[in-house]
Backbone as a printed PyTorch tensor [residue, N CA C, xyz], in Angstrom:
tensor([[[-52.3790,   0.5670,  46.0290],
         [-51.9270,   1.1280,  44.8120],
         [-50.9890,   0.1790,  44.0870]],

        [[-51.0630,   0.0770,  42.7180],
         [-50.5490,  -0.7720,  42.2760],
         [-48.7660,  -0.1070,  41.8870]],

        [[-47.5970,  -0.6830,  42.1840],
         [-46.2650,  -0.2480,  41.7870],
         [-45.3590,  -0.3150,  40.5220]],

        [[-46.7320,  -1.5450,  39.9830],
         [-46.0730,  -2.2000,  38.4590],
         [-46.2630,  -1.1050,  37.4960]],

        [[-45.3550,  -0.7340,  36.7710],
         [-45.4630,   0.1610,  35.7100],
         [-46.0890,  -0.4930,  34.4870]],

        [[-46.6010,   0.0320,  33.9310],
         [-47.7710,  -0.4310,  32.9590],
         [-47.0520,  -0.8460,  31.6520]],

        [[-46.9180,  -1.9060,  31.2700],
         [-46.5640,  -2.3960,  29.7930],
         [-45.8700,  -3.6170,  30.1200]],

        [[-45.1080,  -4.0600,  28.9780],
         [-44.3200,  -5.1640,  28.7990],
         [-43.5020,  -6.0010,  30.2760]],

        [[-43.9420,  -7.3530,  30.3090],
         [-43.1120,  -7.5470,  31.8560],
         [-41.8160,  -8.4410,  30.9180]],

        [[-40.7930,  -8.2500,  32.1210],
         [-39.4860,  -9.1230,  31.5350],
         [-39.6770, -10.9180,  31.5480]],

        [[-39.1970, -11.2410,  30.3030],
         [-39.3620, -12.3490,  30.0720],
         [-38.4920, -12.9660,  30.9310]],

        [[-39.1630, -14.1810,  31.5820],
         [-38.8790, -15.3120,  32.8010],
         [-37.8100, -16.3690,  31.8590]],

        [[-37.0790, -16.5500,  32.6740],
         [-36.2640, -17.5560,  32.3470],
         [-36.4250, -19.0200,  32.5900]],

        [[-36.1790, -19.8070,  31.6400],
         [-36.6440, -21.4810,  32.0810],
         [-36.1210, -22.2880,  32.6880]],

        [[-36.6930, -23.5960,  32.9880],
         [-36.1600, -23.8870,  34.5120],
         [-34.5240, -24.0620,  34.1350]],

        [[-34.4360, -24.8560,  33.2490],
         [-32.7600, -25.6180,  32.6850],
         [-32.3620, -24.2270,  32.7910]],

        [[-32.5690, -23.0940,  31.7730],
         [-30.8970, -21.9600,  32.3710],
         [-30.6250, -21.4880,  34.1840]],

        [[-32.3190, -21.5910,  34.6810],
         [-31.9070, -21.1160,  35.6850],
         [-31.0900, -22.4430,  36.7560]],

        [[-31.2930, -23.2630,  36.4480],
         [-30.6260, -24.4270,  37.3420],
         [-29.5840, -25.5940,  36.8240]],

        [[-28.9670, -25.0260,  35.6550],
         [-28.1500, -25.7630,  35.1240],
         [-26.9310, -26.6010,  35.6760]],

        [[-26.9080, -24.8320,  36.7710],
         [-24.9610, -24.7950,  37.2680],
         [-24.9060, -26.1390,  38.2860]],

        [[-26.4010, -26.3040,  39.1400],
         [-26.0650, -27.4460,  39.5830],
         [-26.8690, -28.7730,  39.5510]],

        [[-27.4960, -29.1080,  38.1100],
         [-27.7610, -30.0560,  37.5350],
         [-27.1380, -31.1030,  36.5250]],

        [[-26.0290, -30.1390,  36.3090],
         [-24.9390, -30.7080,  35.5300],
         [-23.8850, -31.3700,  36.1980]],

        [[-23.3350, -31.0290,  37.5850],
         [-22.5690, -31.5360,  38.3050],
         [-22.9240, -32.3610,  39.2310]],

        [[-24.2220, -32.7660,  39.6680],
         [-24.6210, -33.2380,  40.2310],
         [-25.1970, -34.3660,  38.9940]],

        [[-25.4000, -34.5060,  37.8030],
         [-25.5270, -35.4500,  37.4520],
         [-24.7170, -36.3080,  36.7760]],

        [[-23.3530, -35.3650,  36.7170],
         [-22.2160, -36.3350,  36.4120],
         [-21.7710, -36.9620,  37.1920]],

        [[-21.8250, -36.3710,  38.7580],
         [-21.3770, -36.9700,  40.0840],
         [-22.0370, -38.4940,  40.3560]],

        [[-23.2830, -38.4240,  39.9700],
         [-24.3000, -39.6210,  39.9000],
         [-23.7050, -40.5950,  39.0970]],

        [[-23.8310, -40.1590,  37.7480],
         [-22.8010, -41.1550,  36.9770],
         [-22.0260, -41.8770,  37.1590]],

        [[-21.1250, -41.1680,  37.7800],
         [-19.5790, -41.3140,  38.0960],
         [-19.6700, -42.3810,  39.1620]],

        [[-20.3790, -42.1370,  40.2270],
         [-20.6120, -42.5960,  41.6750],
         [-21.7800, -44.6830,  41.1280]],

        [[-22.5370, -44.3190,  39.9450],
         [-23.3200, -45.7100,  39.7500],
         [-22.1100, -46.9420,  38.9700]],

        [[-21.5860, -45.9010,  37.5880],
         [-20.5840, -46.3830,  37.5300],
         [-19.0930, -47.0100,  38.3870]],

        [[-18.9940, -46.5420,  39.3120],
         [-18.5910, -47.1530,  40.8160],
         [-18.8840, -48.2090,  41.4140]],

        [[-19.6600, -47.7220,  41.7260],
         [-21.0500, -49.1150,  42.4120],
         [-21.2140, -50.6250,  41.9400]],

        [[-21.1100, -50.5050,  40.2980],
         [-21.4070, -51.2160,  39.6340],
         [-20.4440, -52.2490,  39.3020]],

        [[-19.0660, -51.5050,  39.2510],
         [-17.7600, -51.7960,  39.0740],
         [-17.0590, -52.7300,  40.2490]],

        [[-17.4830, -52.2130,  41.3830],
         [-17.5750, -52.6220,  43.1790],
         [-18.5660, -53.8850,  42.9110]],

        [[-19.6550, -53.9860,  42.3890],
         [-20.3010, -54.9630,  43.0140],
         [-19.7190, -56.4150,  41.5470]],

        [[-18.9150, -55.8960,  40.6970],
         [-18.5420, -57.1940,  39.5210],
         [-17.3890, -57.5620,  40.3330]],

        [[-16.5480, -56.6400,  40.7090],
         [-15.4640, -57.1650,  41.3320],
         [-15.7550, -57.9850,  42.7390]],

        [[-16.3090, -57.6010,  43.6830],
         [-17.0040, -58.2600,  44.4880],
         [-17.4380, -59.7990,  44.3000]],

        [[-18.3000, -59.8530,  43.1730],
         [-18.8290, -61.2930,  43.0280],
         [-17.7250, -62.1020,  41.9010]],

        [[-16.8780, -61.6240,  41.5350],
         [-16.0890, -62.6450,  41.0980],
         [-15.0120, -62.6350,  41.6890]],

        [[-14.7700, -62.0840,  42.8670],
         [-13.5810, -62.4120,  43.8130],
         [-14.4180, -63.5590,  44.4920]],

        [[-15.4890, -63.1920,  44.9010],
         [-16.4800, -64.0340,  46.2940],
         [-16.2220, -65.6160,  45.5170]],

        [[-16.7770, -65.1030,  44.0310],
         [-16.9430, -66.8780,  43.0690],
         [-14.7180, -67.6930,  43.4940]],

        [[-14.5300, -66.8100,  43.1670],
         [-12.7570, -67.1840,  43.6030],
         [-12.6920, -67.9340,  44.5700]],

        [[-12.9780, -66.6990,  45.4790],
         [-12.4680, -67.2340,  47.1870],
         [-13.5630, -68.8810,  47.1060]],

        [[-14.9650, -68.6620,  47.2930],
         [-15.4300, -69.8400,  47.3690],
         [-15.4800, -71.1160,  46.6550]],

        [[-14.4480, -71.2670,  45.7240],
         [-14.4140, -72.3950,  44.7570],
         [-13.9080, -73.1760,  46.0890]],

        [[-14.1080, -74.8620,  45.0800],
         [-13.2500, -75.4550,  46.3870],
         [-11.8720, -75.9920,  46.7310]],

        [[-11.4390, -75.9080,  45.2990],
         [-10.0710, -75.9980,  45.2920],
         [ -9.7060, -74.7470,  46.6300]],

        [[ -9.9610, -73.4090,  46.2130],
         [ -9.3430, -72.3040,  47.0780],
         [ -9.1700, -72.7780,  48.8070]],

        [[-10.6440, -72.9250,  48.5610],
         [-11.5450, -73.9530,  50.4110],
         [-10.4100, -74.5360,  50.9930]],

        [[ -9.9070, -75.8760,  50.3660],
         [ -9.2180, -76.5460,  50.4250],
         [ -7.6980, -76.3430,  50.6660]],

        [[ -7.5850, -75.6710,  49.9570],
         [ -5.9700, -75.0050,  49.4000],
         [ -5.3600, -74.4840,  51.1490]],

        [[ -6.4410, -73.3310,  51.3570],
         [ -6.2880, -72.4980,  52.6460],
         [ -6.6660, -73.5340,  54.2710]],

        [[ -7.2970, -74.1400,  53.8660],
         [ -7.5490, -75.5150,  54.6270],
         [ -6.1030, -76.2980,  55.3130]],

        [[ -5.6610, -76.3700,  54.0320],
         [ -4.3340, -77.5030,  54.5660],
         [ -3.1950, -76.4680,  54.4080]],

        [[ -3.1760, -75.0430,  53.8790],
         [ -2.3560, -74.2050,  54.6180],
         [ -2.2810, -73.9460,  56.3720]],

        [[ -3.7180, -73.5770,  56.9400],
         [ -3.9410, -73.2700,  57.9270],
         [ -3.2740, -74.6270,  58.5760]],

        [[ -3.4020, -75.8890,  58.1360],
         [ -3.2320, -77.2180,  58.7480],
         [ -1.6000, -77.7800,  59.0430]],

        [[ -0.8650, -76.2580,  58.3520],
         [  0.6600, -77.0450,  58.4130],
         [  1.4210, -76.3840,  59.0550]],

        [[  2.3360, -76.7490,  60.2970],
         [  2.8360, -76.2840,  61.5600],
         [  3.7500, -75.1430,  60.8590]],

        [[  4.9230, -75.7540,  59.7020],
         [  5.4110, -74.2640,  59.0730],
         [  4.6920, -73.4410,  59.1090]],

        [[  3.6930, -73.1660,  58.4210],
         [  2.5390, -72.1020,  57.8730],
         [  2.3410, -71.3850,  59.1440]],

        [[  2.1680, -72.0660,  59.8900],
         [  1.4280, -71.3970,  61.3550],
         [  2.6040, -70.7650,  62.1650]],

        [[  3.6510, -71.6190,  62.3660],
         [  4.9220, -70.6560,  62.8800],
         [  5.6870, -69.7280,  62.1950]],

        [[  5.4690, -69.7540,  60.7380],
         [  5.9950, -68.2290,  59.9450],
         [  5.1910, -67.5150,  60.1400]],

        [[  3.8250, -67.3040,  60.1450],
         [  2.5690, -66.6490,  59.9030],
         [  2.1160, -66.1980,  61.2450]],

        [[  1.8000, -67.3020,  62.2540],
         [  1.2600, -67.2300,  63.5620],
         [ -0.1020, -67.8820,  63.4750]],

        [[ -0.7010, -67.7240,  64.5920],
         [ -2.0930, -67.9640,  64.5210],
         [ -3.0610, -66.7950,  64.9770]],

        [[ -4.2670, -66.6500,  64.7070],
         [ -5.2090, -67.1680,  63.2130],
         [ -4.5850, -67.1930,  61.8180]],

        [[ -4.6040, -67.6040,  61.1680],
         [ -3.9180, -67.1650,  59.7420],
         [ -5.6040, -66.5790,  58.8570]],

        [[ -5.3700, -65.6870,  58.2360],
         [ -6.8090, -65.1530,  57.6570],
         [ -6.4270, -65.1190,  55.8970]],

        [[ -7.1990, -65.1360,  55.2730],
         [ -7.1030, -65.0910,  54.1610],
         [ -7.3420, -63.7170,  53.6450]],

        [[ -6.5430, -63.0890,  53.2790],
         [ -6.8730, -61.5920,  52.0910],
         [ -7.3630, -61.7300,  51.1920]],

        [[ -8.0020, -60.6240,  50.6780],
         [ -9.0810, -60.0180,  50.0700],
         [ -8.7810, -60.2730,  48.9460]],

        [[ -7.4750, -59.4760,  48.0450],
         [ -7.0040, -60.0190,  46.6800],
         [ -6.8530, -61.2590,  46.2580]],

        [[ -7.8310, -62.0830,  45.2440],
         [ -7.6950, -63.2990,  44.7170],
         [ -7.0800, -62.8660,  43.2710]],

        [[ -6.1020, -63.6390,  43.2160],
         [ -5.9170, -63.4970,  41.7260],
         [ -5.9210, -64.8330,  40.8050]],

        [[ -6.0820, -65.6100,  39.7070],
         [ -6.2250, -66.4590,  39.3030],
         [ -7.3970, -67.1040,  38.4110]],

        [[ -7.6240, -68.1800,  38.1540],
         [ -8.6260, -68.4010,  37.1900],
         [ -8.8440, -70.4270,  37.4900]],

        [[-10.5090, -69.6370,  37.0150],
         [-10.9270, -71.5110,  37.2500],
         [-10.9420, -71.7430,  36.2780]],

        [[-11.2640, -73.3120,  35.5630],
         [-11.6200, -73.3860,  34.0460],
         [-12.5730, -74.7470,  35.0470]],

        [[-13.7660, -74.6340,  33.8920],
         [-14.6750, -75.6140,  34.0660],
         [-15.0210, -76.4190,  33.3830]],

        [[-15.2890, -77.5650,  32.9090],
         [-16.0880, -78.3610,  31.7480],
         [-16.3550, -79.4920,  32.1140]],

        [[-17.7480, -79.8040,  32.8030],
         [-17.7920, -81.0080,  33.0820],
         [-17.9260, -81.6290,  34.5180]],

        [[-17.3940, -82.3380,  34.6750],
         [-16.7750, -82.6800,  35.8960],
         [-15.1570, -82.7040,  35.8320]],

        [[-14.4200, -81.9120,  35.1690],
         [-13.4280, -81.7730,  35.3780],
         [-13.1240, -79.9850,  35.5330]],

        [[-12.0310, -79.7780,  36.4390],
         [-11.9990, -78.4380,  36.5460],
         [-10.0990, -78.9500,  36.9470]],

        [[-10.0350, -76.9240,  36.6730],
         [ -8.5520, -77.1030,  36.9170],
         [ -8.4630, -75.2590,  37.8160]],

        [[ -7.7170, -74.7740,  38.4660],
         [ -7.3600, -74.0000,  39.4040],
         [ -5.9680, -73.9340,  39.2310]],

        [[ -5.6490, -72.2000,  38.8380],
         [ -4.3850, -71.7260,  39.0710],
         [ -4.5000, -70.1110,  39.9110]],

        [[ -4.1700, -70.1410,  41.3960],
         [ -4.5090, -69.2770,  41.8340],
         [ -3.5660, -68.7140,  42.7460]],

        [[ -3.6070, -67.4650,  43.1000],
         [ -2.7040, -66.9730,  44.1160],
         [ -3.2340, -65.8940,  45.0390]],

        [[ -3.3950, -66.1790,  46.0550],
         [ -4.3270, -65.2810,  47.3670],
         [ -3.1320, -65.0440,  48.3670]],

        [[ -3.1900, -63.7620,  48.9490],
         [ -2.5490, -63.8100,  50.3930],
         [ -3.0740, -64.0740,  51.9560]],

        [[ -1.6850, -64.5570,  52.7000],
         [ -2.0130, -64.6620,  53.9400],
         [ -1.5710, -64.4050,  54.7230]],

        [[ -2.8750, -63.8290,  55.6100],
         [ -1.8590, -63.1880,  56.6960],
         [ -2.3290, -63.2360,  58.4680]],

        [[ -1.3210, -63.6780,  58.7970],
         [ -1.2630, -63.7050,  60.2000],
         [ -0.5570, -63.0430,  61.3690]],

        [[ -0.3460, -63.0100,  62.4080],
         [  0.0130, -62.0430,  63.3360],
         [  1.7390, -61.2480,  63.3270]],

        [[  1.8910, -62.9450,  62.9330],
         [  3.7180, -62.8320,  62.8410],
         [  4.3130, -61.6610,  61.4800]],

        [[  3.4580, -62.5010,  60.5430],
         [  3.8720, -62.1740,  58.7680],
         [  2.5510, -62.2290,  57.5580]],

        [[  3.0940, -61.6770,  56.8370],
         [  2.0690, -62.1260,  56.1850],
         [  2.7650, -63.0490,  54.5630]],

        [[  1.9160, -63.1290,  54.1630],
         [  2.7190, -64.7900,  52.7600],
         [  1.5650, -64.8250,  51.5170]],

        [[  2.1610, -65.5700,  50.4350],
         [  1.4410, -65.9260,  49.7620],
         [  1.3490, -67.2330,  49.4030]],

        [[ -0.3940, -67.7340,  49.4050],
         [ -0.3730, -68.9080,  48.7720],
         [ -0.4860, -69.1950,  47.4390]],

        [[  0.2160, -70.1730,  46.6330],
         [  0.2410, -70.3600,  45.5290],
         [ -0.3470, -72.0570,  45.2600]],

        [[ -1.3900, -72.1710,  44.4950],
         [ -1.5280, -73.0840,  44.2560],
         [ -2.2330, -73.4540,  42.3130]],

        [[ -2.0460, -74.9160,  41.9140],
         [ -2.2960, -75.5300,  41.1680],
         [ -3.1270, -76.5280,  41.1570]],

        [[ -3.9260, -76.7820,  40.8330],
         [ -4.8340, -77.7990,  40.9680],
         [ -6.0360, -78.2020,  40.1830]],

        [[ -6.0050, -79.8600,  39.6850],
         [ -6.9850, -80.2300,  38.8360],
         [ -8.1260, -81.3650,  39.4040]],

        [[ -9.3790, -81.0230,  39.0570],
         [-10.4030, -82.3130,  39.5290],
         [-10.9580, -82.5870,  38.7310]],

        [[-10.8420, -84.2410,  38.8280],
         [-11.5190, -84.8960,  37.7690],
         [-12.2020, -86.2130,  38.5220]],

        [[-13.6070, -85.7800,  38.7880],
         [-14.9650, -86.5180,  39.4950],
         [-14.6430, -85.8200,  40.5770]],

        [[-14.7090, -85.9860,  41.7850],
         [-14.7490, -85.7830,  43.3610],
         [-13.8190, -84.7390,  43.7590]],

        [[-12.3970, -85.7500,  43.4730],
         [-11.2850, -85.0760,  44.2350],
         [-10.2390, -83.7170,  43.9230]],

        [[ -9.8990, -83.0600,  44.3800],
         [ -9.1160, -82.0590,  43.3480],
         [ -7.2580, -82.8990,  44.2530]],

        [[ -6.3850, -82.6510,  43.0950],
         [ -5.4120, -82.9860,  43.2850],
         [ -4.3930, -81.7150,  42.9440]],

        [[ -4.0450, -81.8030,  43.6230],
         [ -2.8820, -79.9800,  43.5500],
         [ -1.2490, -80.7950,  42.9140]],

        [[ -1.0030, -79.5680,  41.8380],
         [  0.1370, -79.3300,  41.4190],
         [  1.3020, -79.0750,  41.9550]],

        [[  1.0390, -77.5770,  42.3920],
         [  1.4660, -76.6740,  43.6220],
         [  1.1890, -76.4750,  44.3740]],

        [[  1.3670, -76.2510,  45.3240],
         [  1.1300, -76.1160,  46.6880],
         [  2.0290, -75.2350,  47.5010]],

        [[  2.3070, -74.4420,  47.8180],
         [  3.5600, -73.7280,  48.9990],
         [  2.7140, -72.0320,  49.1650]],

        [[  3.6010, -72.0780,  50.5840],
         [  3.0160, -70.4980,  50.6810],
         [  4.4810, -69.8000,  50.8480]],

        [[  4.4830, -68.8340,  50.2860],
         [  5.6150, -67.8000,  49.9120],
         [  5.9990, -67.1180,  51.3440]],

        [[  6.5270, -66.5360,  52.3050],
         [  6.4480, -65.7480,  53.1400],
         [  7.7990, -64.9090,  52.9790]],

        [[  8.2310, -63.7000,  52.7590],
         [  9.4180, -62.9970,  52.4440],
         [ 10.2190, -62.9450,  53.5170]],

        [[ 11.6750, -63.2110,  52.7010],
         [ 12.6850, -63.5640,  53.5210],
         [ 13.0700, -65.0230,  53.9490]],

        [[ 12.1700, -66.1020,  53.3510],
         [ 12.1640, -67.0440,  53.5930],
         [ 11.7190, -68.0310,  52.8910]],

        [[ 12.5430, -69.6090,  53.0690],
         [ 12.3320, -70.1130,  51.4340],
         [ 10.7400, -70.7420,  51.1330]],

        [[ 10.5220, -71.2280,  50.0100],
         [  8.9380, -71.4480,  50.3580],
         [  8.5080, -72.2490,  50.8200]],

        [[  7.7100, -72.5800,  51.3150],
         [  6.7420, -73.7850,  52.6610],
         [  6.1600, -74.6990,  51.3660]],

        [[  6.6190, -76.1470,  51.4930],
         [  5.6800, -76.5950,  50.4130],
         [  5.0090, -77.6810,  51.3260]],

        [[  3.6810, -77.4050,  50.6980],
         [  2.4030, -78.1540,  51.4400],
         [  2.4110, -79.1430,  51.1300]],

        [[  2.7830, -80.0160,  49.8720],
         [  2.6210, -80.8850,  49.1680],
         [  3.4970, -82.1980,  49.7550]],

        [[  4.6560, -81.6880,  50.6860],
         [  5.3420, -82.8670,  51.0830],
         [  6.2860, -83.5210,  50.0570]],

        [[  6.5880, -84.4530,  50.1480],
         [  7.3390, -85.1380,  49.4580],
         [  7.1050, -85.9300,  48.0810]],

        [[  5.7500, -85.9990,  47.8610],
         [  5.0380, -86.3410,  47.0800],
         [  5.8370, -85.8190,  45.7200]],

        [[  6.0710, -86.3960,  44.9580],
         [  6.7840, -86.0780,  42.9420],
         [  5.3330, -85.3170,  42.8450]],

        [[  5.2200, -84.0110,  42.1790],
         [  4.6290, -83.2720,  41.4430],
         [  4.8810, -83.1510,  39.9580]],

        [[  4.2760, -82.7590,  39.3780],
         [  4.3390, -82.3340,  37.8180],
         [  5.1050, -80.6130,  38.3010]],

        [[  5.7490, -80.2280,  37.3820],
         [  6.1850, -79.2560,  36.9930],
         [  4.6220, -78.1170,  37.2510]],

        [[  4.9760, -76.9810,  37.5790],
         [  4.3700, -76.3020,  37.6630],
         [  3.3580, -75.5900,  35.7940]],

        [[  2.2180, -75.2120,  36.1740],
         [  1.9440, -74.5810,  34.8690],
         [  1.6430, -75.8400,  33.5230]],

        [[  1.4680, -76.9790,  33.8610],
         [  1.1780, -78.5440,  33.3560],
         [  0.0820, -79.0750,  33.7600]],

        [[ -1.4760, -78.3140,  34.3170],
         [ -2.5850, -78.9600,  34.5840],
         [ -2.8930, -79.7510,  33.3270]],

        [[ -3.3050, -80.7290,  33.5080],
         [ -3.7550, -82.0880,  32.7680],
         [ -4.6490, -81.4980,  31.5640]],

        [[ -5.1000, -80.5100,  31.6430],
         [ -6.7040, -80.0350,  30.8630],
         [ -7.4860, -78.7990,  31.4240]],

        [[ -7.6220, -78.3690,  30.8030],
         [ -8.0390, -78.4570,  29.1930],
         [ -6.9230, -78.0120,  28.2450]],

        [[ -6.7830, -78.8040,  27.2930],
         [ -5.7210, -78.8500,  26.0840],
         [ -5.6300, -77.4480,  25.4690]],

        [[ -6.9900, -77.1230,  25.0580],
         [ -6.9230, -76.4840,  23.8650],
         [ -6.6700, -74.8560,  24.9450]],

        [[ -6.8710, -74.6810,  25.9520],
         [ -6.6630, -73.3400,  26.4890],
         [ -5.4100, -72.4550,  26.3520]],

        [[ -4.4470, -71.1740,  26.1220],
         [ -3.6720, -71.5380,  25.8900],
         [ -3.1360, -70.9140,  27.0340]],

        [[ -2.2210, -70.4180,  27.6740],
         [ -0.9840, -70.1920,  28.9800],
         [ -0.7990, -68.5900,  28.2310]]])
């Protein structure tokens, strides 16, 4: 026997009202979450371009290489994640003003460096690693430096 009462049936609702409540939050969540992702993977590759220049290479090289460094710090000394700083390129000349931390068992510090190459070699400005509480470690030795913030070039850039 049939139970349906005879006439008009109620009009069905479409898919969007019936599934709005969680198509809307779930696709802002998406948003939100690519926009993330995306943000993660720029920061990512221009820290990675940072860390791997070779001034940086170098820099952390003859940090790791200097007995101060290693007895404020300890050993391994590792390099942290935050790069901050900037390359400039043109040519075969480049210049590096950068500042990364380091850290090892004892303490942890910052390295600060300056540095310009022109053909092959890069030649550093600055050089020292910071460690708190204590005065700064300069890598550079005894060597006359230029004043800090005086890379050779490029001229027209401005500070």
């Amino acid at each position: 026997m049939n139970t349906v009462p005879e006439g008009e049936l109620a009009a069905q609702r479409g898919w969007w009202s019936r599934n709005w409540t969680w198509v809307v939050p779930t696709g802002c969540l998406g948003l939100l979450l690519s926009c993330g992702c995306l943000g993660a993977v720029f920061f990512g590759v221009i820290t990675q371009s940072l860390r791997g220049s070779g001034a940086v290479v170098e820099a952390v090289a003859l940090a790791r290489q200097s007995p101060e460094v290693r007895q404020a710090l300890g050993e391994p000394i590792e390099q942290g994640l935050w790069v901050q700083g900037r390359i400039h390129s043109g040519g075969d000349q480049e210049s590096a003003d950068v500042t990364l931390p380091l850290k090892g068992p004892k303490a942890e510090g910052t390295l600060r460096m300056e540095a310009y190459k022109n053909g092959d070699a890069w030649t550093f400005t600055t050089l020292q690693v910071e460690v708190p509480g204590q005065p700064p470690i300069h890598l550079l030795g005894d060597a006359p430096a230029p004043p800090p913030h005086t890379l050779p070039f490029p001229k027209d850039i401005e500070r």
